[in-house]
C-alpha positions as CSV (number, residue, x, y, z in Angstrom):
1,X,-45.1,-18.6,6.7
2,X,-44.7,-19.7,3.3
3,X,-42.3,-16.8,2.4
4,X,-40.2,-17.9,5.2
5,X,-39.7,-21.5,4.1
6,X,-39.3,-20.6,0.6
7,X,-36.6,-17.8,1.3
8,X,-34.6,-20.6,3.7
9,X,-34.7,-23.0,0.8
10,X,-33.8,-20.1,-2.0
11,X,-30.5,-19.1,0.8
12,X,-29.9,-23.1,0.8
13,X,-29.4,-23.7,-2.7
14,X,-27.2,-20.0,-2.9
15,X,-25.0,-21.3,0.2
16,X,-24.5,-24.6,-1.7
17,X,-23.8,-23.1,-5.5
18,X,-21.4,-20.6,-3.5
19,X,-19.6,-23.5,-2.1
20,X,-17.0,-23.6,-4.7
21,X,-16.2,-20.1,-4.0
22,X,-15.8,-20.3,-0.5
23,X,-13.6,-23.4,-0.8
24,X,-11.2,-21.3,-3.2
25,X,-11.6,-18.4,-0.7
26,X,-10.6,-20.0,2.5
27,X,-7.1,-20.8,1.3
28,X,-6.6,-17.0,-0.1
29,X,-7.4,-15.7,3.9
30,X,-5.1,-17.9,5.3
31,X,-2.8,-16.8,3.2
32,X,-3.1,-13.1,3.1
33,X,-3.0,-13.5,7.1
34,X,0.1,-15.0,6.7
35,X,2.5,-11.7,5.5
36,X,0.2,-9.4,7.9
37,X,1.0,-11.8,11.3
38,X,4.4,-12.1,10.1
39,X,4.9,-7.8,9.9
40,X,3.3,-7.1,13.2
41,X,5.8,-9.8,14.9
42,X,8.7,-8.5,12.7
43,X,7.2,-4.4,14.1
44,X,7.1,-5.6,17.1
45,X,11.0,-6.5,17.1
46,X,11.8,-4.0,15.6
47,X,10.0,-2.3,18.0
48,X,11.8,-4.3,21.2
49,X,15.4,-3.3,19.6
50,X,14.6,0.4,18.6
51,X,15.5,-0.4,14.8
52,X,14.6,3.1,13.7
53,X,12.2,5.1,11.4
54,X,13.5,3.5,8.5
55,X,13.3,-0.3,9.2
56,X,10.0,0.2,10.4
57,X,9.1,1.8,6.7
58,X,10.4,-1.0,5.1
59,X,8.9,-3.2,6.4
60,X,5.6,-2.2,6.3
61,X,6.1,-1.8,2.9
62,X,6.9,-4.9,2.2
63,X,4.4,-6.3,4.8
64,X,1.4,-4.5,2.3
65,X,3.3,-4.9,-1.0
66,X,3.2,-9.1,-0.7
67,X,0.1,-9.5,-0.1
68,X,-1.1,-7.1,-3.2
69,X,0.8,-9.2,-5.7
70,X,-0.5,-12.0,-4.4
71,X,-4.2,-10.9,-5.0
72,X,-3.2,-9.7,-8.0
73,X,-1.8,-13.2,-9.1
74,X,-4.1,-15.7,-7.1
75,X,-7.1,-15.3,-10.0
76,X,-4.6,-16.5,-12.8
77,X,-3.7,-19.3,-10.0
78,X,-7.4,-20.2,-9.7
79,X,-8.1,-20.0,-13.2
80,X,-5.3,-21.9,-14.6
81,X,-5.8,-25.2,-11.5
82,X,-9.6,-25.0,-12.9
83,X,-8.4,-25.6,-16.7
84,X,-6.3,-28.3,-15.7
């Protein structure tokens, strides 16, 4: 029983030092979502109106590409607000 108690105060204190990280987190999914709501709309348009092989290309493309630079910049972002 001991175990048990001690485990669920050792997962307490790691929830609350990972607070931090989840507050910075929670931001970066709703902003990744963001790009990948906006291509399946934009697909699905495209879609509606028969656009072609090539639209759809493109736009997936970009759909993928915006997000990727914008994990590769958002730990510069974070780093820089926590210097300030």
């Amino acid at each position: 029983m001991m175990r048990g108690i001690c485990a669920a105060i050792i997962a307490v204190q790691a929830a609350w030092a990972a607070a931090p990280v989840i507050t910075e987190l929670r931001p970066r999914g709703a902003e990744l979502g963001r790009p990948f709501t906006l291509t399946a709309i934009v697909l699905t348009g495209l879609d509606l109106v028969e656009a072609g092989t090539v639209a759809t290309i493109v736009v997936q493309v970009a759909g993928f590409a915006i997000p990727a630079v914008f994990t590769v910049r958002y730990p510069e972002h974070v780093r820089s607000r926590q210097d300030s």
